[in-house]
C-alpha positions as CSV (number, residue, x, y, z in Angstrom):
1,X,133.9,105.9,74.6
2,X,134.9,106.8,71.1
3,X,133.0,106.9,68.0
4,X,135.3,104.2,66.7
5,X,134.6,101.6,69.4
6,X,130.5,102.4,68.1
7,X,131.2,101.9,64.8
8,X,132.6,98.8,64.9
9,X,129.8,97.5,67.4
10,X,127.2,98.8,65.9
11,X,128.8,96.9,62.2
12,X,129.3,94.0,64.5
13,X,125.7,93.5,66.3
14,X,124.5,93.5,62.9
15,X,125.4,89.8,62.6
16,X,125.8,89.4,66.0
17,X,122.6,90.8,67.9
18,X,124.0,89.8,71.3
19,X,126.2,93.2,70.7
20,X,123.5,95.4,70.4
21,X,123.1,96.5,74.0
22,X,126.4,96.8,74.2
23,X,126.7,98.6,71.1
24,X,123.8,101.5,71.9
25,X,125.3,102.1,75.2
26,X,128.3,103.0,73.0
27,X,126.6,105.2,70.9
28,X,125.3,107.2,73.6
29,X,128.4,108.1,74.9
30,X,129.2,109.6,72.4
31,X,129.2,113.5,73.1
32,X,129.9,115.1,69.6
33,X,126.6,115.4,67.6
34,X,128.5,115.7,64.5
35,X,130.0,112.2,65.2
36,X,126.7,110.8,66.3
37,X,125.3,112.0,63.3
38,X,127.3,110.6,61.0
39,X,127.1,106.7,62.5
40,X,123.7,106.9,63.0
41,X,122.9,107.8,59.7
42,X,125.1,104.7,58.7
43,X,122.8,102.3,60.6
44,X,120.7,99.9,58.9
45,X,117.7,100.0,60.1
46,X,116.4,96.3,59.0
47,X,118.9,95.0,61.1
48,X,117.0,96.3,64.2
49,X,114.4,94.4,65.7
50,X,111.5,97.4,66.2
51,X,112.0,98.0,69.8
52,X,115.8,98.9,69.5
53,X,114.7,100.7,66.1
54,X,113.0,102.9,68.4
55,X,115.8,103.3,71.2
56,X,118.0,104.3,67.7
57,X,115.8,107.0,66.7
58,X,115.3,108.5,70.0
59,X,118.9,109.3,69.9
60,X,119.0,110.8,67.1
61,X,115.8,112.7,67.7
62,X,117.5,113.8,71.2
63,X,120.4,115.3,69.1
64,X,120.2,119.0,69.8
65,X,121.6,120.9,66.1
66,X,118.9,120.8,63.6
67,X,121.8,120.1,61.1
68,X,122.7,116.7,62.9
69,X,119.7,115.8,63.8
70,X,118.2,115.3,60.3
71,X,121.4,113.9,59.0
72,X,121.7,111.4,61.8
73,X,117.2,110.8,60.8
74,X,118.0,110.4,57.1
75,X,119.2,107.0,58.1
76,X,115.7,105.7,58.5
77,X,114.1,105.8,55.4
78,X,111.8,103.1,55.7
79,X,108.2,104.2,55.4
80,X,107.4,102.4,59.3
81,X,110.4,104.3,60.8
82,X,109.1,107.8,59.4
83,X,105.5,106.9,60.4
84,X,106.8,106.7,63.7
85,X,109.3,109.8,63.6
86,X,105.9,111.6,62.5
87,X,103.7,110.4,65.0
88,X,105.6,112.1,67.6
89,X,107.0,115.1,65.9
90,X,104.6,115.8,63.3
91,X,105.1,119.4,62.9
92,X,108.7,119.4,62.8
93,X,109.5,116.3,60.7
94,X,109.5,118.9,57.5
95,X,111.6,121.6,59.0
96,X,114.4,118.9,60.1
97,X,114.3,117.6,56.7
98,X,115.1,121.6,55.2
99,X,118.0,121.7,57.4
100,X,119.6,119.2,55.0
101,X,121.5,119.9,52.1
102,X,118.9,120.4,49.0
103,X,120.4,117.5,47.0
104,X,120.2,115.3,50.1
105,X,116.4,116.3,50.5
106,X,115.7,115.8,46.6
107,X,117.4,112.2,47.5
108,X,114.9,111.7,50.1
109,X,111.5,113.0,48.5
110,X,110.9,110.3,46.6
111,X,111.2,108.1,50.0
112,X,109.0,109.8,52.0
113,X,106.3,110.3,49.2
114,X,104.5,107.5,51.1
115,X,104.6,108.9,54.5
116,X,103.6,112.9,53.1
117,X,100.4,111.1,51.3
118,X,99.4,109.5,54.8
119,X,100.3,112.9,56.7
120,X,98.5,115.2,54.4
121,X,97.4,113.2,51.1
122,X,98.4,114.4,47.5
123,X,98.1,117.7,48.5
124,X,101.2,117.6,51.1
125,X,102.6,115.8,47.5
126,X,102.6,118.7,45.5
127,X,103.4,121.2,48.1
128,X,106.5,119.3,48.5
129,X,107.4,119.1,45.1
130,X,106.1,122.4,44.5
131,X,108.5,124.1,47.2
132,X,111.3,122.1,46.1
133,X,110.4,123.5,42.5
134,X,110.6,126.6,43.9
135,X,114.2,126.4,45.5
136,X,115.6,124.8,42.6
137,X,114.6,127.8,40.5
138,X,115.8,130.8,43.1
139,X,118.9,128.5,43.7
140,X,119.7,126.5,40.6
């Protein structure tokens, strides 16, 4: 199956949710994780009804590059979806996130602020903004 034939599913169950089975099916045949990546961080996730939500982030979780997998994660920005994401990966949720691209992570702070004060209240805040601080003076 080719990463074509999941795009355009995954673009069509959005109005038609009768294509969504079909559609992850797709996407899970889909062997390159740079490929996977990229669609799944495409998907919009308030399309999803919160049991598929969860089948789409367990494929992305599953991808196996650290590089991938938090491009393909990026997608689901919603506070709910990285609640969940945390939940089961709690320690790692940061460390995926540093595998992206600083400007893509200085994109993405101001989206998870919510999620870092439930994890680890304002102190996980300023750590966050503290490190990035840090980068963006060693490595302007």
């Amino acid at each position: 199956v080719s990463s074509n034939k999941a795009c355009i599913l995954m673009k069509l169950s959005k109005s038609h949710p009768e294509l969504l089975t079909e559609s992850l099916e797709a996407i899970r045949q889909i062997s390159s994780e740079l490929n996977l990546s990229n669609l799944l961080s495409k998907w919009d996730e308030n399309t999803l009804e919160l049991e598929s939500l969860s089948e789409v982030r367990e494929i992305a979780i599953a991808i196996r590059d650290p590089y991938y997998r938090a491009e393909a994660l990026a997608g689901f920005t919603d506070r709910t979806s990285w609640e969940a994401i945390a939940e089961d990966h709690n320690e790692n949720l940061l460390r995926l996130l540093s595998t992206r691209e600083r400007k893509h992570l200085i994109e993405l702070l101001p989206k998870l602020h919510p999620t870092l004060l439930e994890l680890g209240g304002q102190p996980a805040v300023d750590a966050a903004l503290d490190a990035m601080r840090d980068a963006c003076n060693q490595w302007p």
